[in-house]
C-alpha positions as CSV (number, residue, x, y, z in Angstrom):
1,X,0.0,0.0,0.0
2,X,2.2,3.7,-0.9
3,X,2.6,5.6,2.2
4,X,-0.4,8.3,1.4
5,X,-3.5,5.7,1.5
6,X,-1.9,3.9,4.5
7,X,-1.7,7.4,6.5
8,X,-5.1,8.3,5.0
9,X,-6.9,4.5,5.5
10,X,-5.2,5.0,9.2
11,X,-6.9,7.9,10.1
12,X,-10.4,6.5,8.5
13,X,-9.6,3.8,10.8
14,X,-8.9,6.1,14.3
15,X,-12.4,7.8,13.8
16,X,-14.5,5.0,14.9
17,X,-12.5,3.8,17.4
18,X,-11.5,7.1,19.2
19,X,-15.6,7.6,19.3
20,X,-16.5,4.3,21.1
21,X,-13.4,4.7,23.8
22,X,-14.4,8.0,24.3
23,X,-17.8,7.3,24.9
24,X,-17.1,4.5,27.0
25,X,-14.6,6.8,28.8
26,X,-17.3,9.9,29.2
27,X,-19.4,7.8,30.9
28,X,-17.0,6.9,33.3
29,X,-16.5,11.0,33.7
30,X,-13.0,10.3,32.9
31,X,-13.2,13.1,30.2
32,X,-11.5,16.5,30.8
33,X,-13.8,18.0,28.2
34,X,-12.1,21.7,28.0
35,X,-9.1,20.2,27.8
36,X,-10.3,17.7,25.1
37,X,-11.9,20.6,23.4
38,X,-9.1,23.0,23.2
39,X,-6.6,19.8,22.4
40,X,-9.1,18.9,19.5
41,X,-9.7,22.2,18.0
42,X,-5.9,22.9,17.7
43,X,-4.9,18.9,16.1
44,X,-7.7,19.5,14.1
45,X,-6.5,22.6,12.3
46,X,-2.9,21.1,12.2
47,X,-4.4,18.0,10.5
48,X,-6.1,19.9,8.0
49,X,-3.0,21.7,7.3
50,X,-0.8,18.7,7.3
51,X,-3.0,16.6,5.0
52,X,-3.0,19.5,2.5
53,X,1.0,19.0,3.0
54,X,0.7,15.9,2.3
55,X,-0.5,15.7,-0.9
56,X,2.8,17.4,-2.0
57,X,4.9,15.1,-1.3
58,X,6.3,11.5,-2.9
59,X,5.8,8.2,-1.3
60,X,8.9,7.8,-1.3
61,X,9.8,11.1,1.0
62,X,6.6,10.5,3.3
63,X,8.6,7.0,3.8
64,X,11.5,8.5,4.8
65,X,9.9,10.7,7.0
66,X,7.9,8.2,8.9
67,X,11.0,6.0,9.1
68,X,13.1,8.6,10.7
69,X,10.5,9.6,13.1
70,X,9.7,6.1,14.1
71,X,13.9,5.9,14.7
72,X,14.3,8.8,16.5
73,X,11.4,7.7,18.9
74,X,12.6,4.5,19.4
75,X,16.2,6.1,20.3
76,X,14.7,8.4,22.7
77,X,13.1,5.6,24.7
78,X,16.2,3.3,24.4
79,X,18.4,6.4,25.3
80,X,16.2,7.6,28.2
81,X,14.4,4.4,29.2
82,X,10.7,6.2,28.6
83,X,8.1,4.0,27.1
């Protein structure tokens, strides 16, 4: 699958989900909604944004990206034993 429709069949995926945890998790009252609200209004614009982005760049580069960033992760919680 190239790198764009797995980011893009990801999110699809995170919708559903995120709603029936959340749900689950407001009935609980678990939910800091202003928080939650502020957080979601902020991502959102930034995902708007960034899936505009995306759509200029290759496969190939958005690999690259998503491989460094899943390294430099990875060292960060090797290197300072955070998980």
């Amino acid at each position: 699958m190239p790198q764009r429709q797995a980011v893009a069949t990801s999110l699809a995926i995170i919708i559903p989900t995120a709603f029936m945890a959340t749900l689950q998790n407001s009935r609980s009252e678990w939910v800091n909604w202003k928080v939650a609200a502020i957080t979601a209004l902020s991502a959102s614009l930034f995902a708007y944004y960034g899936a505009g982005w995306l759509k200029t760049l290759s496969n190939e580069t958005l690999s690259r990206v998503f491989g460094a960033v899943l390294v430099i992760f990875g060292l960060r919680m090797l290197l300072l034993g955070k998980a």
